[in-house]
C-alpha positions in Angstrom: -11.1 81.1 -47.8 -11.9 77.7 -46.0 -10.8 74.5 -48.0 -11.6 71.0 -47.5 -9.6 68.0 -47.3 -11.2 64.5 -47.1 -10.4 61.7 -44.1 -12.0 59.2 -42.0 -12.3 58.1 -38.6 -12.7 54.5 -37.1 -15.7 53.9 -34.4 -15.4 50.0 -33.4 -15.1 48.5 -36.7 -16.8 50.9 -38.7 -15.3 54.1 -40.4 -16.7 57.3 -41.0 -15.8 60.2 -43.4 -14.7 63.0 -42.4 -14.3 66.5 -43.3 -11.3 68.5 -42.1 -11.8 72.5 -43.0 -9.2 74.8 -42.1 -9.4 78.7 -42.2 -7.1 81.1 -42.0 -7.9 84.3 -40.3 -6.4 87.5 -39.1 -5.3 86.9 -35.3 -2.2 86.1 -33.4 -0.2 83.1 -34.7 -2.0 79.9 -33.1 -3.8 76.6 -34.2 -6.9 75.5 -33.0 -8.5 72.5 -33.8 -12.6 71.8 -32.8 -14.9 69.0 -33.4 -14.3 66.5 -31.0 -10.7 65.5 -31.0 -9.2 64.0 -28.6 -6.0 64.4 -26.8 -3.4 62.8 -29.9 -5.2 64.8 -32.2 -5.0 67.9 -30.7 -1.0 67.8 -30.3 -1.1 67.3 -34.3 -1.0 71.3 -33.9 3.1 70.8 -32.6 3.7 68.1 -34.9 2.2 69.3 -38.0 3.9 73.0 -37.9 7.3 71.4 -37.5 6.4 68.8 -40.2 5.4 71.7 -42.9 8.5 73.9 -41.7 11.3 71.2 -41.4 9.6 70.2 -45.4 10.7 73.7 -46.9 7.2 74.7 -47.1 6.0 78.0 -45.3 3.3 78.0 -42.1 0.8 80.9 -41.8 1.8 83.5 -39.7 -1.9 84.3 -38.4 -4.1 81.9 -36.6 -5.1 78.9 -38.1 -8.8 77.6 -37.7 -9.2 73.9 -38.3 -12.4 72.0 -37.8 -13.2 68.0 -38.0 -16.9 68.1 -39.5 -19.4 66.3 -38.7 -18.3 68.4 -35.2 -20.3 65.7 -33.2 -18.6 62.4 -34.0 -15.5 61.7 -31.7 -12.1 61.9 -33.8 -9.3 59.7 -32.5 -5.9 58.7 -33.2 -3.1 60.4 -35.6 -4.4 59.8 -39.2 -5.4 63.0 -38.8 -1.8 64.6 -39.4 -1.4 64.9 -43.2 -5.2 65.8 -44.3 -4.8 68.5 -41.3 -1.1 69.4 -43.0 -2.7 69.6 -46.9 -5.3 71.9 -45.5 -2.7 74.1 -44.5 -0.4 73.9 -47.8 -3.5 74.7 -49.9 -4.2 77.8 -47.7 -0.6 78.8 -48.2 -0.9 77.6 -52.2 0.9 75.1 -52.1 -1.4 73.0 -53.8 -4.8 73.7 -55.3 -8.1 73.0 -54.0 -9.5 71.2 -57.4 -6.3 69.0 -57.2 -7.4 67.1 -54.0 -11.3 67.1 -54.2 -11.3 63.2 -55.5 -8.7 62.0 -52.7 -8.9 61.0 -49.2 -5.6 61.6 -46.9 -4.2 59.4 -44.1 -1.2 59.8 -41.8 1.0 60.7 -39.2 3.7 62.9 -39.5 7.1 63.3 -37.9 8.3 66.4 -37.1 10.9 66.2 -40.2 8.2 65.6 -42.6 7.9 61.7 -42.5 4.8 59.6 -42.7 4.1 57.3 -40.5 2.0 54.3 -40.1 -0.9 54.3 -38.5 -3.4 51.3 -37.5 -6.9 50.9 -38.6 -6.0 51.7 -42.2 -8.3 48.7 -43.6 -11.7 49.8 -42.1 -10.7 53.3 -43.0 -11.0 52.5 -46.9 -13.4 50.5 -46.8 -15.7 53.5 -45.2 -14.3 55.8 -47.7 -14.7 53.7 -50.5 -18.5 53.3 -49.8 -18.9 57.2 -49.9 -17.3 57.1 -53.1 -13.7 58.2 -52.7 -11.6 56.3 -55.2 -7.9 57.4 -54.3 -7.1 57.4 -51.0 -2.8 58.5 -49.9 -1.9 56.8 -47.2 1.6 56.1 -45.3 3.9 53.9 -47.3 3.8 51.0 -44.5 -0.2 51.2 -44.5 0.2 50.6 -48.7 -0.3 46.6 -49.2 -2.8 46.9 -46.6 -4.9 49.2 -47.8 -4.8 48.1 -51.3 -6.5 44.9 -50.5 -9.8 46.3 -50.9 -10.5 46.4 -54.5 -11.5 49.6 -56.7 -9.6 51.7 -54.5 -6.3 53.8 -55.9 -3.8 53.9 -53.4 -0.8 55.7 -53.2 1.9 54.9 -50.6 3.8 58.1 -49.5 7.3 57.9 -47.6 7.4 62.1 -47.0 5.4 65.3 -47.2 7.1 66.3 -49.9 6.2 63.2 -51.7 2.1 64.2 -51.6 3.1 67.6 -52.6 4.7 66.2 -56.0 1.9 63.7 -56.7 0.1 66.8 -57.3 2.6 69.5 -58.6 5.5 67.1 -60.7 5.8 63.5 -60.3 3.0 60.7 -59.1 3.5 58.2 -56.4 3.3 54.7 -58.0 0.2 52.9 -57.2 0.7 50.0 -55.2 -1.2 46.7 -56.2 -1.9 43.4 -54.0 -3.0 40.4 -55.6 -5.4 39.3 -52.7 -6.0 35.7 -53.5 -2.6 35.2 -54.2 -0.8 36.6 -51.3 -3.5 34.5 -49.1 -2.8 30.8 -51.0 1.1 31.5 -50.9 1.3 32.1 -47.1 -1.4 28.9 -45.9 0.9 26.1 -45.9 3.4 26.1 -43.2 4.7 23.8 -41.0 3.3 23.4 -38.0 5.2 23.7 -34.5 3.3 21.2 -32.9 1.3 18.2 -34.7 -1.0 15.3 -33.4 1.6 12.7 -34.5 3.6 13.3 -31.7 0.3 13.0 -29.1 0.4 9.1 -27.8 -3.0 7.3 -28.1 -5.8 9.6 -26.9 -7.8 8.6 -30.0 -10.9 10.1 -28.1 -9.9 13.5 -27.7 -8.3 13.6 -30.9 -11.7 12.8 -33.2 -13.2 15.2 -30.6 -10.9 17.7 -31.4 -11.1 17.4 -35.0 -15.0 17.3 -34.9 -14.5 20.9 -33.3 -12.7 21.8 -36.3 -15.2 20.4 -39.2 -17.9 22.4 -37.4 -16.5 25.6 -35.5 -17.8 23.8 -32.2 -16.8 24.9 -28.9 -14.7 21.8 -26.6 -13.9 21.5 -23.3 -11.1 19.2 -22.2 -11.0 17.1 -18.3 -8.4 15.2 -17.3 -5.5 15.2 -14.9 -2.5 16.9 -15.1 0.0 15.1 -17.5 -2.6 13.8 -19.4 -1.4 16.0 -22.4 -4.7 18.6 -22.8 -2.1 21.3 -23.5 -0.2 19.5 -26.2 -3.0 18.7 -27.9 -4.5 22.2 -27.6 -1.5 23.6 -29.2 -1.7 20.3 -31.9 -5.2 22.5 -32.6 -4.7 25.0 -35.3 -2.4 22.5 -37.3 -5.8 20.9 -38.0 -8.3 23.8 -38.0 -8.7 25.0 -42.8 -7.6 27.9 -44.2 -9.0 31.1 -44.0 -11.9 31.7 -46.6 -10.9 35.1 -48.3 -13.9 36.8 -46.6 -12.8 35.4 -43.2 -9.3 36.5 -44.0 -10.5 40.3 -44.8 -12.7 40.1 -41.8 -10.0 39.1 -39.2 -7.5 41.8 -40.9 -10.0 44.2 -40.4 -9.6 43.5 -36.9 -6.1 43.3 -36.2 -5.8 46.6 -38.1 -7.9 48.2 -35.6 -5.5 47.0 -33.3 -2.2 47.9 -34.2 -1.2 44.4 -35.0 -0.5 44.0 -38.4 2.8 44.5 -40.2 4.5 45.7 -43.3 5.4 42.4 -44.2 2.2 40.4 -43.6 -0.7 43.2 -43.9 -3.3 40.3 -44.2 -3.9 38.1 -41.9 -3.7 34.4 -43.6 -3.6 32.1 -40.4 -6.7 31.1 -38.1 -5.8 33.0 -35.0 -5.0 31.2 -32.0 -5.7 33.3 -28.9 -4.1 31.6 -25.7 -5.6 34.0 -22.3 -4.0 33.6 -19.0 -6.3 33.4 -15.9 -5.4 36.5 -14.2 -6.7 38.0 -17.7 -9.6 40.8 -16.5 -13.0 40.7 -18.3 -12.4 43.8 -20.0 -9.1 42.3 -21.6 -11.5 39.3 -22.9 -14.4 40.8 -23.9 -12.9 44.2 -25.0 -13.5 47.8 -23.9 -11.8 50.6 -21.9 -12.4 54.4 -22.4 -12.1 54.3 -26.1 -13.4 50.9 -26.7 -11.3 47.8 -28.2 -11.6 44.7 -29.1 -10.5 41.8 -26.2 -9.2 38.6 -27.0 -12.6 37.2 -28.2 -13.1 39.3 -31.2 -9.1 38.7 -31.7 -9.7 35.1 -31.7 -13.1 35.6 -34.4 -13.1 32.6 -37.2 -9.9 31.0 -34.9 -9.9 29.8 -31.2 -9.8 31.1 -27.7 -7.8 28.8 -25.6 -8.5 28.7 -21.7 -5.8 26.8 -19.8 -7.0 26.0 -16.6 -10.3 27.0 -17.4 -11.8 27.1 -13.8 -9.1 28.7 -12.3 -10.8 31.7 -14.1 -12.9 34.5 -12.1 -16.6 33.2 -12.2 -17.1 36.8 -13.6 -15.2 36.4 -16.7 -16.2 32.8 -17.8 -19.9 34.4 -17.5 -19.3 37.2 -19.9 -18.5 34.6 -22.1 -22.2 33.3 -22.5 -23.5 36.2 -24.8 -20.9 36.2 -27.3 -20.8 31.9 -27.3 -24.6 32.2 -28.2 -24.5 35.2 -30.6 -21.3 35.6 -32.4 -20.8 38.7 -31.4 -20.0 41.0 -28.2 -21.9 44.9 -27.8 -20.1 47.3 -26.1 -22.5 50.0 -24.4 -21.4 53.7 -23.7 -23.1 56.7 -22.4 -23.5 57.9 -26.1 -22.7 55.2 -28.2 -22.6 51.5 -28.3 -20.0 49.3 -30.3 -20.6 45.8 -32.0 -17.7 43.5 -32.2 -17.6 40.1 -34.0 -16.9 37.0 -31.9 -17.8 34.1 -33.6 -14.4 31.5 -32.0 -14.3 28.3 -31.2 -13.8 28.5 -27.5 -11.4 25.3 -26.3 -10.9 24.9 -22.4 -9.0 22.1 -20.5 -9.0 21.7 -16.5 -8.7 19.6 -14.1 -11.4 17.5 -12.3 -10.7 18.8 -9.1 -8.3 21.1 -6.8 -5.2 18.2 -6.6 -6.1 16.8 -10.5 -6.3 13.7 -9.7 -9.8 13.0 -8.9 -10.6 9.6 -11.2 -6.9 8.9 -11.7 -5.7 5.6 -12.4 -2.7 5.5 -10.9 -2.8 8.4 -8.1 -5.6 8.8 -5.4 -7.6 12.0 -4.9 -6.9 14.0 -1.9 -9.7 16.5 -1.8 -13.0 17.0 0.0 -16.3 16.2 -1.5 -16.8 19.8 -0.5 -13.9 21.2 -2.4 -14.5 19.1 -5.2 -18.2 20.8 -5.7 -16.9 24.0 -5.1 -14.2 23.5 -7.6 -16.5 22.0 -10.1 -19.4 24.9 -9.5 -17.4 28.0 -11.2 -18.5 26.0 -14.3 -22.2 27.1 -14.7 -25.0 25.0 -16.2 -25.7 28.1 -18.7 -21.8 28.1 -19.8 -21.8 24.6 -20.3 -24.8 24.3 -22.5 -23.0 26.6 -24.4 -19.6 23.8 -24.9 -21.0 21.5 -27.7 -18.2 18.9 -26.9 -17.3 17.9 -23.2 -14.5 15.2 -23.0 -12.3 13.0 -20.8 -8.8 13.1 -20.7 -7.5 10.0 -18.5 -3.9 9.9 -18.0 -1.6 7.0 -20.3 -0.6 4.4 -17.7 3.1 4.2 -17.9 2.4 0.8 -19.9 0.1 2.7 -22.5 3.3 5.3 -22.4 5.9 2.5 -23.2 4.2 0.2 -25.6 2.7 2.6 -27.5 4.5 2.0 -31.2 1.3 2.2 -33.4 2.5 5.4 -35.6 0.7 8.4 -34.5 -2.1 9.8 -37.4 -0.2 13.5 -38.2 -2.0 16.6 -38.3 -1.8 17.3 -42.4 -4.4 13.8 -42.6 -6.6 14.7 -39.9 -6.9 18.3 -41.7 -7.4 17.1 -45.1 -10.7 15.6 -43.3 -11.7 18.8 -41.8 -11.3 20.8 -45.4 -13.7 18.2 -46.5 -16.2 18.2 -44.1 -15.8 22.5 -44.2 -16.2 22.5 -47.8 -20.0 20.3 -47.6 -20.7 23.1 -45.1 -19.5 25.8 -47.4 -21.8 24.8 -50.2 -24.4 24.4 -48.2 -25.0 27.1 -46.6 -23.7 29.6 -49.2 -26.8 31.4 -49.4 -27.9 31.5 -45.5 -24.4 33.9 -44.8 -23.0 31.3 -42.1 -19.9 29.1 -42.7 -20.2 26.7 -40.2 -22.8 24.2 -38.8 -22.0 25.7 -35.2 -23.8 29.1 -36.4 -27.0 27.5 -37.2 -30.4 29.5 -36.0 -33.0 27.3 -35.0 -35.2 28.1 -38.3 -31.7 26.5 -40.2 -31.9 23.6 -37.9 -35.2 22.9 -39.1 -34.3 23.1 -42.2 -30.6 21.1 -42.1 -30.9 18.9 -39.3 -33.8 16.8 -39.9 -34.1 13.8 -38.3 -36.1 10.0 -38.5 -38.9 9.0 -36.5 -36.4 6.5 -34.3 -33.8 9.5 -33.8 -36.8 11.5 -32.2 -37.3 8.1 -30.3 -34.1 8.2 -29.1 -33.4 12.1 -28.5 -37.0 11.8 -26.3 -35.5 9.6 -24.0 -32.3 11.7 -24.1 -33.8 15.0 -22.6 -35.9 13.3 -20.4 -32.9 11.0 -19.1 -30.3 13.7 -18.8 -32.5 16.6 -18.3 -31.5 18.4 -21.8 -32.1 21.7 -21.8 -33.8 23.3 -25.5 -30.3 25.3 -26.1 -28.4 21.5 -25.4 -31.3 19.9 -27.7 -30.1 22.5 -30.7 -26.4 22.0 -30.0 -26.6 18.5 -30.2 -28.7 18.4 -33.4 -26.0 20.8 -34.6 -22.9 18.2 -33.5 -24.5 15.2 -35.1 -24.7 17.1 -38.5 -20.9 17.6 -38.2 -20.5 13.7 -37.4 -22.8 13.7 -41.0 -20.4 15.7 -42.9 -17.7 14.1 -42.0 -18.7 10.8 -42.6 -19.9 12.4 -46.2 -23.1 11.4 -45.7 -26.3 13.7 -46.5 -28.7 12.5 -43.5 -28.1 12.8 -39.8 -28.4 9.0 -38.6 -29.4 7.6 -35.3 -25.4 6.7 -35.3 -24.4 10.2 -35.1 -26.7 11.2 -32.7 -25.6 8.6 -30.1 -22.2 10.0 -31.2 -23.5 13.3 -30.6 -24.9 12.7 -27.2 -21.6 10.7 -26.1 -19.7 13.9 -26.2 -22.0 16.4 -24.0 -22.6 13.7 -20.7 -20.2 16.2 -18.4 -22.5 16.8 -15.3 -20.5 19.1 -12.5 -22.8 17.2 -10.0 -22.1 14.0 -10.4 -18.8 13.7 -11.7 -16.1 11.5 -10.2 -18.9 9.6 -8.3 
């Protein structure tokens, strides 16, 4: 007689339900498993017969016939061990059929019977609990994680023998995570690095903490020594907590990935995703033969960090446009395609040219006009429309270095500012499903970024002046109300649209001239 067991399957960020059947019929001892499973699923045969023997319990002694309905939707990964091992034990009766109909199974197993954790346990509930599957067993490690969705019974299981007794003598406990809780307790930390310790740079700073307020993306020039790194690592010690849907959002992710622990199943910090430049576009923007996210989508609601940004392949810092304009990357198969979110603040620094020192102070330039432009040209006009705020970074003098004893404003002030500004945003937008001024369309811009008859004045002679592009028009509109919010005030002045403008003048052609 063919029973059913209930699981799920993970495709990008989405899960599936999914049956798994298993027969038992009258043929030579063997397991087969059909629908689509892929090579760790398959050796689940080897690992589930010496899980279910090494347990105490019996295994069939004809073949076994298992199948992962819907048959067409790829199955992947080793959650399928214990739902694949219950199917078994209630062919042997073990356990009963009406036992297990309202639960959902998820696991790998050892060959001694152990459950092991496996990654993209969050997602999986969350599909299951929109088919209507209330109690969901999953490995003991996967517990605190899964029980962060709410209205869901989990059960944490160490061994086989433990799921065999939630049905036959004694239950596993339910475990419970107070969400909100676990998520104020872990924000405040101290942080490694903090702005105090950054000499003057006053410029860059405010730049840096209007990319904060509004989720804009910055891009740092200056010469080596200038400190652009310090103060790219001073960045998340100023960037808000994690909104609880963020929070859920990003450990979504990082489940997917295999990235999550025992001890800290939710992610409660912005991430802060630092990418070397021998990185390959795949490992940015995600992929392979069974897709994954790249570091983009592992940087969503946190920051991507490109050191050295030109140094990059022109092919990877392209790829980049789409998901700076949309929030989001698409990942295109043969049969299937896979959205991933990607909604970072994306923070470069570089150098002005190959030697660094081209507008130095205190050391001359030894590069070519020629090698200047073609340094300078691996940044495309279409990429930098994209970077709201475009700064210098001139090196301190060593007198600016040796006076400076003014007392450094520290990181905790500059953030208190940001929550501010964040919060405004927050309220206002809390029926338009965006967080941020950065992810305003341009109907919201109409709407939120209106403007008087002498700012038009002054934006007219803006484009014409510096040749603004529409996408540079929006982005500005979009940076001055930032400069609005944090200044608390409700209209976008002609102040902060000077401001505004002031912070996007970086022009590949004619810089250092």
């Amino acid at each position: 007689m063919v029973n059913r067991v209930k699981t799920g399957t993970v495709i990008g960020l989405n899960a599936y339900e999914v049956w798994v059947e298993t027969d038992v019929v009258n043929s030579l001892p063997a397991i087969s498993i059909v629908g689509l499973p892929d090579t760790s699923v398959n050796e689940a045969r080897d690992r589930v017969k010496s899980a279910i023997k090494n347990s105490g319990y019996t295994f069939p002694s004809r073949k076994v016939v298992i199948n992962l309905a819907p048959a067409d939707l790829k199955k992947n990964g080793t959650s399928f061990d214990l739902p694949i091992a219950i199917g078994v034990l209630i062919e042997e009766e073990v356990l009963k059929q009406e036992d297990v109909d309202g639960y959902a199974f998820i696991g790998e197993l050892s060959l001694d019977g152990l459950i092991r954790g496996v990654s993209g346990v969050l997602p999986l509930v969350l599909g299951l609990k929109e088919v209507g599957i209330k109690n969901i067993i999953v490995p003991k490690s996967n517990a605190k994680e899964a029980a962060l969705i709410d209205d869901v019974n989990i059960f944490g299981a160490e061994h086989l023998t433990d799921v065999v007794n939630h049905f036959v003598e004694t239950r596993i406990p339910q475990t419970i995570v107070d969400v909100r809780r676990y998520l104020s307790e872990q924000v405040e930390q101290t942080p490694l690095f903090d702005f105090k310790d950054v000499k003057g740079q006053q410029k860059a700073k405010k730049a840096l903490e209007i990319a904060a307020a509004g989720g804009h993306n910055i891009l740092m020039i200056g010469s080596p020594g200038s400190g652009k790194t310090l103060m790219a690592k001073c960045f998340p010690s100023i960037m808000p907590p994690l909104e609880l849907s963020e929070a859920l959002e990003l450990t979504k992710i990082y489940s997917i990935c295999g990235l999550l622990t025992e001890d800290e199943p939710l992610m409660t910090k912005r991430p802060f995703r630092v990418v070397h430049h021998t990185a390959s576009a795949n490992g940015v923007i995600g992929g392979g033969t069974t897709p994954k996210p790249g570091e983009i989508t592992l940087a969503h609601r946190g920051v991507l960090f490109l050191d050295e940004m030109v140094e990059f392949p022109r092919q990877v810092l392209e790829v980049l446009r789409q998901p700076l304009e949309d929030g989001e990357i698409v990942i295109s198969r043969a049969k299937h395609s896979i959205k991933y979110p990607a909604k970072f603040i994306l923070l470069g620094a570089m150098n002005p040219c190959p030697c660094g020192y081209l507008g130095d102070k205190e050391k001359q330039c030894s590069c070519s006009e020629f090698q200047i432009s073609r340094y300078l040209a691996k940044l495309s006009g279409p990429l930098l429309d994209r970077i709201d705020l475009q700064i210098d970074v001139p090196r301190l003098t060593p007198e600016e270095l040796l006076n400076s004893t003014a007392e450094e404003e520290d990181s905790a002030t500059i953030r208190k500012r940001v929550i501010k500004a964040r919060q405004i945003q927050i309220e206002r937008y809390k029926n338009e499903k965006i967080l941020t001024n950065s992810e305003l369309t341009s109907d919201l811009i109409k709407k939120y970024c209106q403007i008087d008859e002498k700012s038009k004045e002054l934006l007219k002679i803006a484009i014409v002046k510096y040749q603004l592009s529409g996408r540079r028009y929006d982005r500005i509109l979009k940076l001055a109300r930032t400069l609005a919010d944090l200044d608390g005030a409700e209209n976008i002045s002609q102040l902060h649209l000077m401001q505004a403008l002031q912070y996007r003048m970086f022009n590949p052609d004619e810089y250092g001239k």
